[in-house]
N, C-alpha and C positions, 0 to 999 in steps of 0.2 A: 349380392342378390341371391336371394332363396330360388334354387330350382326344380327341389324335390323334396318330399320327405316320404319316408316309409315306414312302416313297421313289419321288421321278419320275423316271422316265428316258424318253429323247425324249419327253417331253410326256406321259407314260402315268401314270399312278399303279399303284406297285405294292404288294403287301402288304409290311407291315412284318413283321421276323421276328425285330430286338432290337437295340438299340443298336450293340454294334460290328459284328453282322453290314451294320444296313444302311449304318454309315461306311463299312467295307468294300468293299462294291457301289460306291459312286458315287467312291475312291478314283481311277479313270483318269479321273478327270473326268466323265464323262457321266453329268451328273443330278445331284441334291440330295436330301440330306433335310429333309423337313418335320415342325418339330416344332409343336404349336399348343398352349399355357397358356390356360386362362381364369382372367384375374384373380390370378395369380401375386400370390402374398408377395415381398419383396427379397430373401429370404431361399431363397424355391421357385427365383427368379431364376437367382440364382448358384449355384445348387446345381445343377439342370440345366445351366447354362453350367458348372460346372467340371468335370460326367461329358460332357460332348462335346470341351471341349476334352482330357480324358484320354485318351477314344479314338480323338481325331485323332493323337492324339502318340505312339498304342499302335500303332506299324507294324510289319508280320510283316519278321522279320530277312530274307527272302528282295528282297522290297522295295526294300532296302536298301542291294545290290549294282549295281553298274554296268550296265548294261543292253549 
């Protein structure tokens, strides 16, 4: 069961506002998100681990261009 999630940036906690918004956010690096299970199934497991790694892998085509 999902019971939290957050996004920290420099140290702060900030509100969460949904999955790929808050990948999104911490994208230039500064900060993480925090997700917290209690008592996950294998199955809850890999099911949250494969929607995060989708929307790491979900980058805006702008992104994506040479800097």
């Amino acid at each position: 069961m999902l019971v939290d999630r957050a996004v920290y940036r420099e140290g702060r906690r900030q509100p969460a506002a949904g999955l790929a918004a808050d990948i999104a956010s911490v994208r230039d690096g500064h900060g993480f998100v925090w997700i917290g299970l209690k008592d996950p199934t294998d199955e809850e497991f890999a099911e949250r681990a494969a929607r995060v790694q989708r929307q790491r892998e979900s980058r805006p085509v702008e992104r994506l261009s040479p800097a």
